[in-house]
C-alpha positions as CSV (number, residue, x, y, z in Angstrom):
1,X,58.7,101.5,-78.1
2,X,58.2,100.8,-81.6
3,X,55.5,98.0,-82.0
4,X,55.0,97.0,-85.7
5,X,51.4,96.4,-86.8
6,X,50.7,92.4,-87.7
7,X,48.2,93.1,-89.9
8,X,50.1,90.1,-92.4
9,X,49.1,87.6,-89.5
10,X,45.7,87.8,-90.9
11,X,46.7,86.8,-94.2
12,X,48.4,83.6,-92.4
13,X,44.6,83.2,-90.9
14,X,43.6,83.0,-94.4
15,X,46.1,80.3,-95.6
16,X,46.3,78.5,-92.7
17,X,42.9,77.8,-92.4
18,X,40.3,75.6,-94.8
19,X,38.6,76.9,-98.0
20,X,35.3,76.6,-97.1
21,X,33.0,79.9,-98.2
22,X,32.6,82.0,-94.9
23,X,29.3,84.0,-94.5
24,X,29.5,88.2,-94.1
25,X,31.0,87.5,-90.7
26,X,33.6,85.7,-91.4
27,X,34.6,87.7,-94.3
28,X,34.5,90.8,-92.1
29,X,36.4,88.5,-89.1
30,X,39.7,87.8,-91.5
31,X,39.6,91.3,-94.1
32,X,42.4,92.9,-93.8
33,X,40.5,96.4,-94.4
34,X,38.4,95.4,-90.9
35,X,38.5,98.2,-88.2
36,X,39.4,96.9,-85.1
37,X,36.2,97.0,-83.9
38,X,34.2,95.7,-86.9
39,X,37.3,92.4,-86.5
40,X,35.8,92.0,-82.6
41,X,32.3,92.5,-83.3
42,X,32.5,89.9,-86.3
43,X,34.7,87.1,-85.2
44,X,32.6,87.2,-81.8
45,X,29.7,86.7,-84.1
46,X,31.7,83.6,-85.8
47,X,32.9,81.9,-82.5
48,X,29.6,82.2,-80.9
49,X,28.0,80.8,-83.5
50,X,30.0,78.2,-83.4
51,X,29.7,77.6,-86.9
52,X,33.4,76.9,-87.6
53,X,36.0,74.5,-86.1
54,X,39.5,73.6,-86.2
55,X,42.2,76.2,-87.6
56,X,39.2,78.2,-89.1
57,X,38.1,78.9,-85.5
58,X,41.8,78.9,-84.3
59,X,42.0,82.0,-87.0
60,X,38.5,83.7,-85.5
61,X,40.4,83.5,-82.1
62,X,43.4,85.0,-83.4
63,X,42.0,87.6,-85.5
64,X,39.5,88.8,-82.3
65,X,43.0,88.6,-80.6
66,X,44.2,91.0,-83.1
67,X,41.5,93.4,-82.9
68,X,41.0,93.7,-79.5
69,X,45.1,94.2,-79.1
70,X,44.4,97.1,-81.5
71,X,41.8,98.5,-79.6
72,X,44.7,98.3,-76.6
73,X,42.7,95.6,-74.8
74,X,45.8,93.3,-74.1
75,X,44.4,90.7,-71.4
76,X,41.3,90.2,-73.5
77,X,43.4,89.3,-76.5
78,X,45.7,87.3,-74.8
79,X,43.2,85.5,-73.7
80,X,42.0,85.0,-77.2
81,X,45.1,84.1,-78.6
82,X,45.9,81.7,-75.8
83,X,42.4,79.8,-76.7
84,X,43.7,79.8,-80.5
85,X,47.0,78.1,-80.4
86,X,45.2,75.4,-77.9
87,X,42.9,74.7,-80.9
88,X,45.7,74.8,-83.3
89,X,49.2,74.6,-81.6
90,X,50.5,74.1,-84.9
91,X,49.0,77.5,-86.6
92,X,51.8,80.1,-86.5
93,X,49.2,83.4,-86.8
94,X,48.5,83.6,-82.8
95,X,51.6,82.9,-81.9
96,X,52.3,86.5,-83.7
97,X,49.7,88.5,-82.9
98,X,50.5,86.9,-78.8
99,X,53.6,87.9,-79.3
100,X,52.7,91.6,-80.1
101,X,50.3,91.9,-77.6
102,X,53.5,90.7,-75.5
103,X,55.2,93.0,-76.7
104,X,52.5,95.8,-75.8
105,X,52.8,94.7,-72.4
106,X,56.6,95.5,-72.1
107,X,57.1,91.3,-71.4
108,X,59.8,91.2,-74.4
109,X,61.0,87.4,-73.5
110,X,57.4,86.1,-73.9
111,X,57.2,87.7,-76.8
112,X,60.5,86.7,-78.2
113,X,59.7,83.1,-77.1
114,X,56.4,83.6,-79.1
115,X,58.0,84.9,-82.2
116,X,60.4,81.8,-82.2
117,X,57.6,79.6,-81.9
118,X,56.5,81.3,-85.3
119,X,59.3,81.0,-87.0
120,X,59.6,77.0,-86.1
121,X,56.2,76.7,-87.3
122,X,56.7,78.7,-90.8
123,X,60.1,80.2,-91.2
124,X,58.2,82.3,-94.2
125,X,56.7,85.4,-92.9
126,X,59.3,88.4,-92.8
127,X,56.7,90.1,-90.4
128,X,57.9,87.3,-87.2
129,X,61.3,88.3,-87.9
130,X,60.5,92.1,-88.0
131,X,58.6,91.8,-84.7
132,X,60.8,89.8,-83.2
133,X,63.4,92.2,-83.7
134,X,61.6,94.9,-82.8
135,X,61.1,93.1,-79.0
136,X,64.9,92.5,-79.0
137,X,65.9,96.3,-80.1
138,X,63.7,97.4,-77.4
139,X,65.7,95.0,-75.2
140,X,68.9,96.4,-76.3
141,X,69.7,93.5,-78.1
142,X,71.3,95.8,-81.0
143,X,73.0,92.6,-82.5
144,X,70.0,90.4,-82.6
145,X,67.5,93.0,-83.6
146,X,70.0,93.7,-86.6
147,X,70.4,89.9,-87.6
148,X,66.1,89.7,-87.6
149,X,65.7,93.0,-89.7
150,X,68.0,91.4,-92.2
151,X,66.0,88.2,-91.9
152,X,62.7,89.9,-92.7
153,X,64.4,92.6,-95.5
154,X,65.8,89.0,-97.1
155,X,62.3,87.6,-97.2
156,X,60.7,90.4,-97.8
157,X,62.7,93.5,-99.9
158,X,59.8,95.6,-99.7
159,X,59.4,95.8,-96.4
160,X,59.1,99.6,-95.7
161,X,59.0,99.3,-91.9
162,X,62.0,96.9,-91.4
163,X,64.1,99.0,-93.3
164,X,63.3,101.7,-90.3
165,X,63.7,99.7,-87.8
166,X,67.5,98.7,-89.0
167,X,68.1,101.7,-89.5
168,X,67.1,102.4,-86.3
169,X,69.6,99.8,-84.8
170,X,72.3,101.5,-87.5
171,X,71.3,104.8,-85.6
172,X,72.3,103.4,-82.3
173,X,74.8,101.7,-82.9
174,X,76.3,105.5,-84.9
175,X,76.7,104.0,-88.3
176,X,75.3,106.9,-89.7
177,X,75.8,105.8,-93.2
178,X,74.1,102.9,-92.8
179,X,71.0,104.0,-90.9
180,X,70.8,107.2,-94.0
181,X,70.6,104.4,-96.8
182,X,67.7,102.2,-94.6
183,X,65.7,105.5,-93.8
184,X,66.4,106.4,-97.4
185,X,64.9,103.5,-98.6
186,X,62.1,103.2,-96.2
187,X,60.7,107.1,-97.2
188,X,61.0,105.6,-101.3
189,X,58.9,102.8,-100.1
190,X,56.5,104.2,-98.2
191,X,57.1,107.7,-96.7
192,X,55.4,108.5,-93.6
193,X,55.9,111.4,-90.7
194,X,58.9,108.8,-88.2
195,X,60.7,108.0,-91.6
196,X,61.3,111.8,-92.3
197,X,61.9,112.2,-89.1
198,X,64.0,109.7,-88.5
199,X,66.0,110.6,-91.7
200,X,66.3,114.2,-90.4
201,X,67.9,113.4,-87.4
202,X,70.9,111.5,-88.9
203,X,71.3,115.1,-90.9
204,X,71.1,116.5,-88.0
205,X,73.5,114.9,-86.1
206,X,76.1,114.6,-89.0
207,X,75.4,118.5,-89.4
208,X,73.7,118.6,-92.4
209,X,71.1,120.6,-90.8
210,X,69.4,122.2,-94.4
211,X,68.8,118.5,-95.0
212,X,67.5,118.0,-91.5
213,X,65.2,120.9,-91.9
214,X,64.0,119.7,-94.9
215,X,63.1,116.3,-93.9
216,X,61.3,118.1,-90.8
217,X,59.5,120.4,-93.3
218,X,58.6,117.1,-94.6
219,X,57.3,115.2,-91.5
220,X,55.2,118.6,-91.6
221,X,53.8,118.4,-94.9
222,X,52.5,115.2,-94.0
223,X,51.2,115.7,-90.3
224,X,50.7,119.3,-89.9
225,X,48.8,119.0,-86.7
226,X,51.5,116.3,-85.1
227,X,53.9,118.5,-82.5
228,X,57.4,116.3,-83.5
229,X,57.5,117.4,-86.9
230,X,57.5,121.2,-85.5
231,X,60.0,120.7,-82.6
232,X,62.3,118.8,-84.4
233,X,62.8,121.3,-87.2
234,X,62.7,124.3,-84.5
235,X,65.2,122.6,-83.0
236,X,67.2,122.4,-86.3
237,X,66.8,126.2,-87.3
238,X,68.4,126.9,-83.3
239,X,71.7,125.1,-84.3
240,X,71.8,126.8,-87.3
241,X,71.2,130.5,-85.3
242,X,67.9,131.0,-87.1
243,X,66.4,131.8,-83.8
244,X,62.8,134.2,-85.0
245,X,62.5,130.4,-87.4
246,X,63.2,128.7,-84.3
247,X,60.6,130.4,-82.4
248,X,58.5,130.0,-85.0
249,X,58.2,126.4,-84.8
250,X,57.8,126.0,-81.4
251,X,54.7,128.1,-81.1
252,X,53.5,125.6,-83.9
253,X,54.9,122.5,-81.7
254,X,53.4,124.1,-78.5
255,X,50.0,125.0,-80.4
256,X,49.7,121.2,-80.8
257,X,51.5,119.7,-77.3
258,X,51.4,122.3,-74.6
259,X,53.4,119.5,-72.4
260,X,56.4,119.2,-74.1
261,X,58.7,121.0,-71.1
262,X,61.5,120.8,-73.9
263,X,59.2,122.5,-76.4
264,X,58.9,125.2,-73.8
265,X,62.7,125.3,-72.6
266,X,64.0,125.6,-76.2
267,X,61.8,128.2,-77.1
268,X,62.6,130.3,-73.9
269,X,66.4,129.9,-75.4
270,X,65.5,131.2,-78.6
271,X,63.6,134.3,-76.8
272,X,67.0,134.9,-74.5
273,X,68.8,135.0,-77.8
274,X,66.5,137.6,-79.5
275,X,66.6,139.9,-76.5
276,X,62.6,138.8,-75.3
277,X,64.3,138.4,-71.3
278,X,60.5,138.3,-70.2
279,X,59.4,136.1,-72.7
280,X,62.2,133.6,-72.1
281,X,61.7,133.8,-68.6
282,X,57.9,132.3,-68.9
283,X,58.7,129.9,-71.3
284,X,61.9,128.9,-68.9
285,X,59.6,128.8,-65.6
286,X,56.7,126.7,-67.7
287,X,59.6,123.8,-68.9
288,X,60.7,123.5,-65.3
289,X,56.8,123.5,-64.1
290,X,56.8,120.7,-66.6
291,X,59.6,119.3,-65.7
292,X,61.4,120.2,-62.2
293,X,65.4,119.6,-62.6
294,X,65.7,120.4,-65.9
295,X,69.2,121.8,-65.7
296,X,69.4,123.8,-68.7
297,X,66.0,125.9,-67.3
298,X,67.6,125.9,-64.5
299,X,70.9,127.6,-65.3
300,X,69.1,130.3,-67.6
301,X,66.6,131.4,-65.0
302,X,69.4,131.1,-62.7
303,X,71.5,133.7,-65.0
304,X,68.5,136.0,-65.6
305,X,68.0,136.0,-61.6
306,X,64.5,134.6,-62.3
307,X,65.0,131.2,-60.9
């Protein structure tokens, strides 16, 4: 599940909401450079000081409700965010930020609901139509998703992560050239380690595996300590028979997630390939250890009369 960060709600907290001078608290409650924890421990101090009212307290609510659904603490926040749209049913900002934490929870219609509320309110923000079609994708709403990603793109051109996210519906829906131009575009906004990723497997699975390596050598550049970047381009250098680079990579991957039973499987293919029967034969009995049933672990070890 891809969840977008609503770190823009905040700035709707700031618009929405009176001119007034704030003191340090406040200023730390609605920054956008706040750590989650420095949002909690400040807006706490602005609500129980009760020294605001109206839509500026609405937005301490929703910000604390922001924070603390960073910090993963989902009923707290909801709980927050509830108590903000009672003091301002008219303020869009909490109805976002509820909405994600919604969406955090795996209850996609109350989210969606949520985001549509939003959107009455203030049809503006591209980040209620990016969210909102993030909780439809990961309905399978492939149609909706798509129209919402174009909403948000339309308001906002810029916007690094809805261009991944269509081109995440494009993926699905195999419109390969169309999910290559989004992912394109996304890594020329703002590359990040899913982008390359992302990119790489539309080379992959349109065979332009030097491409799909690349991007993976990429993804690895950026995170060198994250496992996917590793696996995915291991898995790249199998289908193109570079088995010793292959193996390579996985040790790299497996260094970094020893739980990955795929990880361990692929590797232990590699190994039969290069003539290591013993070596496959551990890595084969680990992936099914990891992950009993997995057929193609299974069928080796069966071959190898290891199983």
């Amino acid at each position: 599940m891809r969840v977008t960060l609503s770190l823009m709600a905040l700035l709707a907290a700031l618009i929405s909401t009176a001119a007034a001078e704030g003191g340090p608290a406040w200023d730390v409650c609605v920054g956008l450079t706040s750590t989650p924890d420095q949002r909690v421990k400040a807006c706490s101090s602005v609500i129980d000081t009760k020294s605001e009212s109206g839509h500026r307290l609405a937005g301490a609510y929703c910000n604390r409700g922001h924070g603390l659904t960073e910090k993963r603490e989902l009923d707290a926040a909801l709980s927050d965010l509830d108590e903000a749209i009672r003091l301002a049913p008219d303020y869009a900002c909490p109805y976002i930020n509820r909405g994600r934490a919604y969406s955090f929870k795996r209850d996609y219609d109350r989210a969606i609901a949520d985001y549509d509320q939003a959107i009455k309110l203030d049809p503006s923000p591209a980040l209620a139509y990016n969210n909102r079609g993030e909780s439809r994708l990961n309905k399978g709403d492939l149609d909706g998703a798509l129209a919402d990603f174009d909403a948000a793109i339309k308001r906002n051109p810029n916007y690094a992560m809805a261009y991944g996210s269509r081109g995440l519906v494009y993926y699905r829906k195999r419109d390969m050239a169309h999910a290559l131009a989004d992912y394109t575009k996304q890594i020329k906004l703002a590359p990040d380690l899913l982008a390359y990723i992302d990119r790489g497997n539309v080379y992959r699975d349109t065979e332009q595996l030097d491409r799909a390596a690349a991007d993976y050598g990429e993804a690895i550049r950026l995170a060198p300590t994250d496992a996917r970047g590793w696996r995915n381009r291991g898995l790249a250098r199998l289908f193109q028979g570079d088995y010793r680079g292959g193996v390579a990579d996985y040790d790299k991957a497996l260094q970094y997630d020893p739980s990955d039973a795929f990880s361990w499987n692929n590797r232990g293919q590699a190994k039969l390939r290069l003539g290591d029967k013993q070596g496959a034969i551990a890595d084969l009995r680990k992936a099914l250890e990891l992950k009993p049933g997995l057929s193609s672990a299974q069928e080796s070890l069966s071959k190898l009369g290891a199983l």
